[in-house]
C-alpha positions, 0 to 999 in steps of 0.5 A: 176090279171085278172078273166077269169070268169068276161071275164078279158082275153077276153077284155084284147085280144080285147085291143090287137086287137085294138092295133095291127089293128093301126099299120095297116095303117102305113103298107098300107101307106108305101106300097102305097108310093113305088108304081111307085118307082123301088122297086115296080113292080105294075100295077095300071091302069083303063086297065085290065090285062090278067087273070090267070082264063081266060087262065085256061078256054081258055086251058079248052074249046080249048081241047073241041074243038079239043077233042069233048066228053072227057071233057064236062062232058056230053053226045054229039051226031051227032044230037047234035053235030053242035049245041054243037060246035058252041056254045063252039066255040063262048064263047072260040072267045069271051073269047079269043079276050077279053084276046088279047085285054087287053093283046095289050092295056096293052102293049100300056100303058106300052110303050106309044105307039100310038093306035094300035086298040087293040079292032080290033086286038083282035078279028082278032087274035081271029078269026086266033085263032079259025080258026087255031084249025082244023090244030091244031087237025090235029097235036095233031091226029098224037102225039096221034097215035106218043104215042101210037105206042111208048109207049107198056104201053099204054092202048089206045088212050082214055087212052092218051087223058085223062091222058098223062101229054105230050099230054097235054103239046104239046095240050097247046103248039101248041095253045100257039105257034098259038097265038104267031105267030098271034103275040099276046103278054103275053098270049102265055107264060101265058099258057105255064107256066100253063101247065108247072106247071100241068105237070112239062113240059116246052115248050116254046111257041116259040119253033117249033115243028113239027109233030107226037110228042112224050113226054114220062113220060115228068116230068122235060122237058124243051124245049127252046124259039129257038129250032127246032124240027123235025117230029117223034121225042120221048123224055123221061122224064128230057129231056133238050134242052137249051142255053147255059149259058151267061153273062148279055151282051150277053143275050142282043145281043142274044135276037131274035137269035137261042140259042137252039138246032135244033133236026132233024126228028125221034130222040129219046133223052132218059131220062136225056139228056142235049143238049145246044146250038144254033148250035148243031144239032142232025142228022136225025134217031139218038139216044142219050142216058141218061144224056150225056151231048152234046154241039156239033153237032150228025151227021145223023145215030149216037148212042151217049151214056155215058160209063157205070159207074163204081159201087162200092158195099157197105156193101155187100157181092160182095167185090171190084168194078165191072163194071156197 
């Protein structure tokens, strides 16, 4: 019997170390094995692929950028402040030609494609990039002031720019959306779905969206690949402007063609709501109520609402039914 005070339990575990660590190379051999097969989706190549990290630090300097003195974490003044910009401003170019030139190279090796001058397309793309920022802040001007003057719990615009989940969003998304129509490939859902997973909001980075936006509370939005959105328009939280459901086959015919909805200027879509389809249009200065669930179109001016619900009364002392 083994004696715990001679260390018996201890070589007795460090055998079973031993042995265990040998079934260890088989694993890796088999692992390595699959690689190239269909059961493995891999990317071994001497191209680097966009980074995760790179696009969390893009987002970060952007916001500095179009947001100057929230979030440097130290003091800018005017004296200062030229200085300051150009250097933000030539590290986010950088960084940011890197990442659409591996994004470009990765997509040539994959398709084997012949050389498109990744390098070169980087950084004009990156350049487009930069210099498309002023029209951006331009935009995320108008959604902030769209949030203050809709929402009565807001405690100002400082207050927006810091926490608001849906300010955030929209700020990713219309970055997100420039880069896409520079037509750089990867990095613009890379940085949707990153905002997606920070605020539970997801745009698509195709979607067009136009001026003095508002998302409210914002958890669980979801805005499709092909939806149109006006100027003016409010959302409230659960929101859903999607596709319709398809079968394999039709996915393939519809890539590219309009399956989400188009929302005309000063909407409100309240929370809950479910809108679905490449057709439906909800008309100018309509509203549309919580959890109605629509697949056709709204005409301009219309109020579209579920009927109040019948509430049934358990263990209280209301007998019977009675209307919501």
């Amino acid at each position: 019997m083994p004696d715990p005070a001679n260390g018996d339990n201890c070589k007795l575990e460090e055998d079973l170390s031993r042995e265990l660590h040998q079934e260890l190379p088989g694993v890796v051999r088999e692992l390595v094995a699959s690689c190239g097969t269909q059961e493995c989706f891999e990317h071994i190549s001497p191209v680097p692929l966009p980074s995760q990290e790179a696009v969390k630090r893009i987002v970060a300097k952007a916001r500095k950028a179009l947001f100057p003195g929230y979030f440097d974490g130290h003091k800018i003044e005017q004296v200062n402040l030229e200085y300051h910009m150009g250097m933000e401003l030539t590290e986010l170019y950088e960084l940011v030609a890197d990442q659409i030139t591996w994004a470009v190279r990765h997509d040539c090796f994959r398709h084997d494609l012949s050389c498109t001058h990744c390098g070169d397309r980087g950084q004009r793309a990156a350049l487009g990039f930069v210099q498309g920022l002023p029209e951006i802040r331009r935009l995320l001007s108008l959604d902030v002031r769209a949030a203050q003057e809709g929402d009565p719990a807001s405690g100002g615009v400082d207050e927006i720019i810091f926490s608001y989940p849906g300010l955030f969003a929209v700020t990713v998304y219309r970055l997100a959306h420039l880069l896409r129509h520079l037509e750089v490939p990867l990095l613009p859902r890379m940085m949707s779905e990153y905002a997606h997973a920070q605020t539970g909001i997801d745009i698509h980075p195709g979607a067009e969206i136009g001026k003095s936006f508002f998302i409210d509370h914002g958890t669980g939005v979801v805005i499709g690949e092909t939806a149109v959105i006006g100027d003016q328009v409010r959302l409230y939280q659960g929101v859903t402007l999607g596709a319709l459901s398809l079968s394999k086959e039709q996915v393939e015919n519809l890539r590219g063609a309009k399956r989400h909805p188009t929302i005309e200027d000063n909407v409100i879509i309240y929370s809950g709501a479910t809108i679905l389809g490449g057709q439906t249009v909800v008309g100018a200065r309509s509203v549309v109520g919580g959890n109605v669930w629509l697949t056709e179109s709204v005409p301009p001016d219309t109020k579209v609402f579920v009927e109040k619900p019948e509430l049934v009364y358990v263990g209280s002392r209301r007998a019977g039914k009675e209307k919501a």
